[in-house]
N, C-alpha and C positions, 0 to 999 in steps of 0.2 A: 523592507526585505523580510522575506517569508522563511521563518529557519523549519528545517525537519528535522527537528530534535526528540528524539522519541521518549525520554525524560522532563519534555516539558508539559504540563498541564497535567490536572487529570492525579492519581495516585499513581504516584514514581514511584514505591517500593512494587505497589500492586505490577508495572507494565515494566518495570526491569526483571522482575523475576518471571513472566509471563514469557517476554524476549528470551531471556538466557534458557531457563528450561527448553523453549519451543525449539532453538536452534543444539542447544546441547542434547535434545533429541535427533535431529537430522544428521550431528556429527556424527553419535555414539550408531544411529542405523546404517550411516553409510562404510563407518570404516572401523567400528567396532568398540568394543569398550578397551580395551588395550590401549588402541591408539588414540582416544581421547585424549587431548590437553588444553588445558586453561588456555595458553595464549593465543592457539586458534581459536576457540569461542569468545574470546576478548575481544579479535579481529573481525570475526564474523557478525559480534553483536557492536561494532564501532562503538567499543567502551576499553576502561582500560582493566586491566587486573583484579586494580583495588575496587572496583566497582561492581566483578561479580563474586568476590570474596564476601562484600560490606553486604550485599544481598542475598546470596546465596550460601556461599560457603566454598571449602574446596572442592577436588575432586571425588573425596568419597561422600561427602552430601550429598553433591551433585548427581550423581550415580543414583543413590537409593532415592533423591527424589525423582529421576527418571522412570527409573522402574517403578515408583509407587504411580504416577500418571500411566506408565504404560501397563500396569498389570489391575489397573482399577477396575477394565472391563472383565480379564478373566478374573479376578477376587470375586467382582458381582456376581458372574455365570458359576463356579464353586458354592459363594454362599449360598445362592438360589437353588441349587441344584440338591445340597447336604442338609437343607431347613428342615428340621425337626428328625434330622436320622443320627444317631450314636453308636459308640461303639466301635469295632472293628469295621463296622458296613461304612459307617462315614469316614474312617480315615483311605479306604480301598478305593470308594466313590470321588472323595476328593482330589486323590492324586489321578486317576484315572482322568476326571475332567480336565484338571491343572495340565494334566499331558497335554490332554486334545486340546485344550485352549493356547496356550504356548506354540505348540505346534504349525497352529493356524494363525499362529500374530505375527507379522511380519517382523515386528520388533524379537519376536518369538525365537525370530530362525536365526539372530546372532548366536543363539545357543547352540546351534547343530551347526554350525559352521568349522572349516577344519582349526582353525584356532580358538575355537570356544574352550576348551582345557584350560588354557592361561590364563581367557577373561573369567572363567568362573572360579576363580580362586578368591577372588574378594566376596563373590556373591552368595557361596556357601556359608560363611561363616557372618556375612551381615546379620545382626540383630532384627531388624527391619522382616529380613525375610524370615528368621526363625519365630518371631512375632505374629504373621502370618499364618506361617506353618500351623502353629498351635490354634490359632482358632477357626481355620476352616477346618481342620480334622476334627478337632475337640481333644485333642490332647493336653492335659492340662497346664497352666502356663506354669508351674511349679517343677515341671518335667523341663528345663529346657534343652534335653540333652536329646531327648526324644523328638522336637522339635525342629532339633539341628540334625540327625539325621534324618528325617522327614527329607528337608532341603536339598540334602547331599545325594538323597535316594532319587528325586525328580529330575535333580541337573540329571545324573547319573543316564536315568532313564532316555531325557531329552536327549542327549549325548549319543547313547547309543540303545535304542531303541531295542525292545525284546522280541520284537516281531508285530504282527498286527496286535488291532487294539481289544481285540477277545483275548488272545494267548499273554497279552500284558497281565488284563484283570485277570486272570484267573491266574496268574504267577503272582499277585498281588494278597490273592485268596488266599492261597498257598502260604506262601510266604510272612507275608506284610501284616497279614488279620490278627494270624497268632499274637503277633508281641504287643498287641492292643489291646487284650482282652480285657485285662484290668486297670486299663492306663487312661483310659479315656473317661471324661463327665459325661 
């Protein structure tokens, strides 16, 4: 008898955690990060609990490692984009991109959805993403307060949008340049 055991052969941490992320991506895009929970991706990944706690973690692991697979492509288009710029230019250029990239992810648009308020309450204040924050801007990771509004200023923006994407950056100009003048490497 032929078992499909998707834990046997092969590197079982490596293809349990491959599993649970893959499908704790399809939960969190279909029905949001609010309503995410353990025991349907338990059921979904035909494992039990203890199985993707032992692998994964709970739900706020599970989360920031979501987002860290879903945000690797905009991270790469940011850092390609900010490569060798500082200063005020790169923290205005980065959020600017981070917009338009967010924007364009499909994973993206859980953010501008009418209950993204609620879900973004953990994801402001993640380490993960104020981690981020700081080094595509170049604000320095000594600042983390800077950092974490950074985050709060992007939800913010994704949220509710300033209008097009010129009337943004130049509200960013405005705005955002100033308080970096001396805060960035």
């Amino acid at each position: 008898m032929v078992r499909d055991d998707w834990l046997v052969g092969g590197d079982r941490r490596a293809a349990a955690t491959e599993r649970i992320y893959g499908i704790a991506t399809e939960l969190i895009a279909h029905g949001g990060l609010a309503a995410f929970d353990i025991d349907t991706l338990a059921a979904r990944a035909h494992c039990s609990r203890a199985t993707i706690y032992r692998h994964v973690g709970g739900k706020a692991e599970i989360r920031d490692a979501v987002l860290v697979r879903v945000a690797a492509r905009i991270v790469d288009t940011v850092r390609s984009t900010v490569d060798g710029m500082s200063g005020p230019d790169r923290v205005v250029t980065a959020i600017a991109v981070a917009l338009e990239e967010i924007r364009s992810d499909p994973l993206g648009q859980l953010m501008v959805n009418h209950s993204a308020a609620v879900e973004q309450v953990g994801l402001h204040a993640s380490e993960l993403m104020t981690g981020l924050a700081s080094e595509l801007t170049g604000v320095a990771a000594d600042d983390p307060q800077a950092a974490h509004w950074i985050v709060h200023l992007v939800l913010s923006m994704v949220y509710l949008p300033l209008g097009d994407s010129r009337t943004e950056r130049e509200m960013l100009q405005r705005f955002v340049a100033p308080a970096f003048v001396a805060s960035t490497r």
